[in-house]
N, C-alpha and C positions, 0 to 999 in steps of 0.2 A: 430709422428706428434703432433701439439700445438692444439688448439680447441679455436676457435671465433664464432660469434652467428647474427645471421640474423633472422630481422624482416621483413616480408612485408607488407605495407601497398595498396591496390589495390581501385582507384576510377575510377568512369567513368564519363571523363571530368574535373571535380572537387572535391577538400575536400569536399563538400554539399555533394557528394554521393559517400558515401560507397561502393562499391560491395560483398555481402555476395556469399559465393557459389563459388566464382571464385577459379577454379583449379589453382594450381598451382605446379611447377615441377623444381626442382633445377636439374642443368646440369653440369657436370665437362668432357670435352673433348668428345664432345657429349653421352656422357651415362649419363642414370638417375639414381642421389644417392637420392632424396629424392621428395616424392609427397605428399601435401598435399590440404588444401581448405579455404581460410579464413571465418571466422568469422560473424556473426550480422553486425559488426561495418567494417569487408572489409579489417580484419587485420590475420593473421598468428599467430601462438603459437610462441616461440622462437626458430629457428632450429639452432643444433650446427653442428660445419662443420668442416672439417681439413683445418690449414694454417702453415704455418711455423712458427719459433720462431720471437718475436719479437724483441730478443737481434738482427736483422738485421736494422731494422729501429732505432736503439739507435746508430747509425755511419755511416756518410757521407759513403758508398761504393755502388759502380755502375754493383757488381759480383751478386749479389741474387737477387730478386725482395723481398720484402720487407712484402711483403703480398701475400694473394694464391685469386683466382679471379674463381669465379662459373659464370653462365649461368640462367638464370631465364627465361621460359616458363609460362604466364598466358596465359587462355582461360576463358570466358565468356559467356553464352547468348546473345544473341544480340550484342556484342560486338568485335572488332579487336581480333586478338592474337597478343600479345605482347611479343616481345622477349627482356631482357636486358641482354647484355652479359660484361663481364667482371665485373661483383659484386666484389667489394674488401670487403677482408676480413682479420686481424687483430689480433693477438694470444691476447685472454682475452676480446676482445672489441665487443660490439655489434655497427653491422654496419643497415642500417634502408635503406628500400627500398621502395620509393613511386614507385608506377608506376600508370600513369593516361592512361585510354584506353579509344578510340572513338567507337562511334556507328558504327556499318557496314553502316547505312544508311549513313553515311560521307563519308569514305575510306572503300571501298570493301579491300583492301590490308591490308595486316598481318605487323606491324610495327616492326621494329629491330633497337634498341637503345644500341651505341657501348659505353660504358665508357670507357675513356681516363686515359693513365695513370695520378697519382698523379705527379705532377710536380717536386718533389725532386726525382722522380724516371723516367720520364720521359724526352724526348727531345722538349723544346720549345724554342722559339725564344725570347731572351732577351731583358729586356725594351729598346725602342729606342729612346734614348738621341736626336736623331735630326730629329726626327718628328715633326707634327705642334705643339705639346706640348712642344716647346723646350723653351718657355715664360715662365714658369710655375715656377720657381723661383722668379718671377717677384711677386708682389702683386696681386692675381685675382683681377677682378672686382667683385663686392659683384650686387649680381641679390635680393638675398632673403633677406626679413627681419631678419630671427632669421636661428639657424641651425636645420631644422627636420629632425623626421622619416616620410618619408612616408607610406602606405600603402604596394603600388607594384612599383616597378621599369622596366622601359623596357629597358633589354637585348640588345643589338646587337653580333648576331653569327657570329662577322668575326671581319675584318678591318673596320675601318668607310667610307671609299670609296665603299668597297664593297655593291655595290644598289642588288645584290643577294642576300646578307645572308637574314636568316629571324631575325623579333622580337621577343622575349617572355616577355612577363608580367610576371613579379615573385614577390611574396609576398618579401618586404626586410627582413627579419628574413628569410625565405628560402635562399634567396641569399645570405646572409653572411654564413650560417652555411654550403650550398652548396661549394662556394669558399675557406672557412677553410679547407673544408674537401678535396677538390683537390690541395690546397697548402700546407698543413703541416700532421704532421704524429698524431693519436690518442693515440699515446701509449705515449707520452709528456710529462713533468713535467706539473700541473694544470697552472702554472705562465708561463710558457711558452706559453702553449694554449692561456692562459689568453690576453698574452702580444701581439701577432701575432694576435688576434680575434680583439681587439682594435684599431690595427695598420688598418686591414682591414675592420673595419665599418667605421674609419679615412678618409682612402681614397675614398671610396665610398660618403660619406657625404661631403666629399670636390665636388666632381662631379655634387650632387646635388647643393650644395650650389651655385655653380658659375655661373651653368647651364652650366658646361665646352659645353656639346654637341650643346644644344637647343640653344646655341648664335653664334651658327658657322652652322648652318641653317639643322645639323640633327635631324629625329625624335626618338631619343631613347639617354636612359641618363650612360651608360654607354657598353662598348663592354666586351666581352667576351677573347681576346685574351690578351697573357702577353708581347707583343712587345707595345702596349697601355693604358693596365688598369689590370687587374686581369682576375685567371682565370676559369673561368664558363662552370661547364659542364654537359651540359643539360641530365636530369635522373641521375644523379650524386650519388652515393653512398654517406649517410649521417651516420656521427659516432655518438656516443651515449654520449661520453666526450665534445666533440667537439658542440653537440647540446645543453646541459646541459648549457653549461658557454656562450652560444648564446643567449639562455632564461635567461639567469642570467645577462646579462649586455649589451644587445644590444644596447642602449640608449648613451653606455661610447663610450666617442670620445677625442683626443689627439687636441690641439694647443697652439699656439707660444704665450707668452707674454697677450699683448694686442690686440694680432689679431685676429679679429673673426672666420674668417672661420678654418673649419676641418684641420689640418694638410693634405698634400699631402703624405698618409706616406710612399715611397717609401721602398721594402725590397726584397732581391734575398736570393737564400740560402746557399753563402757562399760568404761573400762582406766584405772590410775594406775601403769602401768607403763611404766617411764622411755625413750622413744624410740617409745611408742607413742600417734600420734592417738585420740585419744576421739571418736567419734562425737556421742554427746551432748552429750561434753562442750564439743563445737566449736559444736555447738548453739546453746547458754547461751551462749558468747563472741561468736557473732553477734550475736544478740538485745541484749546490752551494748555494742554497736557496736565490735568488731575487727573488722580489716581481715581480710582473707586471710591476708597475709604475717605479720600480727602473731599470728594463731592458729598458724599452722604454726612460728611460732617458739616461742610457747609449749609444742606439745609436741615438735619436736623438737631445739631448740633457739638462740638466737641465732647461730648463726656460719650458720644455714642462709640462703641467699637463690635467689631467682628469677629463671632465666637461661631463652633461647628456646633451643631446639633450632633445627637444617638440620632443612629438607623436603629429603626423596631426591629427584631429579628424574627422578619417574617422569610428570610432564605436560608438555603439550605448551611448555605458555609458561608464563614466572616473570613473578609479579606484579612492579609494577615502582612506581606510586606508585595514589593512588584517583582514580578514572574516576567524573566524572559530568557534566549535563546544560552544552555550552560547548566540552569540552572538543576537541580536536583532537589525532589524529596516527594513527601505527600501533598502537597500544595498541588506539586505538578501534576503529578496522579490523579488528585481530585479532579483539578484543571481538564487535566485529557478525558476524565470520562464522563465529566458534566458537557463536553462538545460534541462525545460521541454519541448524548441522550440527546443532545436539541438537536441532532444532523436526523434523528428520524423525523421530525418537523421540518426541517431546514437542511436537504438533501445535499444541496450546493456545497456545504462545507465537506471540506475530505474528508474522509474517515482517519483516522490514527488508529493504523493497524495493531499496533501491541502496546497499549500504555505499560509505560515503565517506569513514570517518576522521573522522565529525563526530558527536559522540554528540548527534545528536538527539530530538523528541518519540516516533519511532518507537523508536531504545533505550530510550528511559527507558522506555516501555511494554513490552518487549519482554525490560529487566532487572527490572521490578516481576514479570510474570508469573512468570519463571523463581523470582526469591524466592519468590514465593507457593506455585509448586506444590512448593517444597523448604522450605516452614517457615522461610523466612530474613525479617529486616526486610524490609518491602517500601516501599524508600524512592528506588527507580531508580538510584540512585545504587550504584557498585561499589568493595569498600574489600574487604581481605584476605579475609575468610572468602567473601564471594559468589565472588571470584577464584576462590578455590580449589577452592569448590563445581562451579565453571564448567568448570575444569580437570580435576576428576574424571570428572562427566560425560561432558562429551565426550569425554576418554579413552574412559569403558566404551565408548560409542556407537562411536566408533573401533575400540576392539576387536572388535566384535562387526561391524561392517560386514568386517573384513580375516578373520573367522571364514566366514562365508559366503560370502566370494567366492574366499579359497585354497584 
């Protein structure tokens, strides 16, 4: 057997709160191969697991499953038990497992969260050309002034008629790295990831921009199903490749010419149909050494190119240039005591005894940590994605401090 690597990370309710202490129990056809407990910080060591080879996922075929799939049992004080079953797993690759658990005082019930197959190895229902989206060639109408990131996006679990499914609020950086990681494989050329991760914050950024949902009188801005939009699936196994180049370029978005809005970037995974990405076939073009830009112009054309979006400014502070070990001023300052507000969430990180605007040997330890227990470089050093990372945080942590005390 091949060996892949599983993190968990364990909150209660939200990233604001860690859960230390929480059991945890990995399950392979109901027997238990491995039990352990997370962390200060509500996270796991790294467990290695058996999967199969990955030379399965480097060729379109429907005979093997492509990855090996565990079972996760958390238990908690105060809290639900949580079951996630079918964890994918990835020969060489660490795959990352949030799992958010409610209070008993909410749900007296035990929660069971089913992940879905990846969609190149699974059966879904194809995008549907004559749906109310069938305009969509057409020029949208332009709703927003510029093209952003927002904050959080709301999900819809189903069809958009369906008034049952539910909504979720999802941070957009979870949601894109979420959807990557249910639509394509981890084991990928980088430029392939690369080029399929742009194509889908494209699309997503198109949704927002038009307000495709919000001007057709629903409330939520994109669905979850692949017969309408992409596909989202809630507690979703997230890969480690796959998140890496999520935090590296989330901002990069694909369109036409002179036309504003996001590209609609339509892609299936095995298509020779004109304006639509190939999965596979982006595959192959990796492996031949195309760039990103050079595959997404192969399939949606030369005239397309690669512009950043605005972040909304929904955090406290805007990055401003990269912070590391030397450097001096209020950046830093800020820096140190934006870590010293999320170390009351997230204990693990050292404290920085006397901020003073000087990113010393105490930052650099104290931004390594913070990386570490969020899957980031852990290089001490601060350059846009840790920023950002730092920014959200402490927001939740903010939120959730001004929730309890008003």
């Amino acid at each position: 057997m091949k060996e892949g690597y599983l993190i968990i990370n364990v909150y209660s309710g939200s990233v604001a709160m860690p859960v230390s202490g929480a059991s945890v129990t990995i399950l392979k056809d109901g027997y238990e191969i491995i039990s352990t407990t997370t962390n200060e910080d509500g996270k796991t060591e790294i467990i290695t697991l058996d999967t199969v080879s990955k030379d399965l996922s480097d060729v379109e075929q429907y005979n093997t499953r492509p990855y090996e799939t565990y079972d996760v049992l958390v238990s908690a004080l105060g809290l639900t038990n949580t079951r996630i079953e079918d964890v994918q797993i990835f020969e060489g690759i660490t795959s990352i497992q949030d799992i958010y658990m409610t209070s008993i005082d909410e749900n007296q019930n035990d929660e069971t969260i089913d992940i879905t197959p990846n969609t190149l190895w699974g059966e879904y229902p194809p995008y549907f050309e004559n749906n109310s989206n069938s305009d969509e060639n057409k020029i949208a109408p332009i709703v927003l002034r510029s093209v952003v990131i927002p904050k959080n996006i709301i999900v819809h679990d189903g069809i958009p008629s369906d008034n049952n499914a539910t909504n979720y609020t999802v941070p957009f950086l979870d949601y894109i790295k979420n959807v990557a990681s249910s639509e394509i494989y981890p084991t990928w050329p980088y430029e392939t990831i690369k080029a399929n991760i742009i194509a889908i914050i494209s699309f997503t950024l198109n949704r927002i921009y038009t307000e495709w949902y919000a001007s057709r009188g629903y409330n939520f801005t994109i669905t979850s199903t692949t017969n309408y939009d992409q596909k989202y699936t809630r507690g979703g196994t997230i890969f480690e490749p796959i998140s890496d180049i999520v935090d590296e370029i989330f901002r990069e978005y694909i369109r036409y010419g002179i036309r504003l809005e996001p590209l609609l970037a339509h892609y299936k995974s095995n298509t020779n149909l004109d304006g639509y990405l190939s999965q596979w076939g982006s595959k192959d073009l990796g492996e031949k050494g195309y760039s990103a830009l050079e595959i997404l112009k192969y399939y949606y054309g030369n005239s397309v190119n690669i512009y950043e979006a605005e972040v909304v400014s929904s955090y406290p502070y805007s990055f401003s240039r990269k912070l590391k070990k030397g450097d001096c001023g209020v950046d830093v300052y800020m820096l140190q005591n934006s870590l010293n507000y999320i170390r009351g969430s997230y204990p693990g990180i050292p404290i920085i005894k006397n901020p003073s605007g000087r990113f010393d040997d105490e930052t650099v330890n104290a931004v390594k940590t913070f990386q570490d227990v969020f899957n980031l470089d852990d290089n001490g050093e601060v350059n846009y994605q840790t920023w950002y990372r730092i920014s959200y945080i402490l927001s939740a942590v903010s939120d959730l401090t001004k929730s309890v005390y008003n």
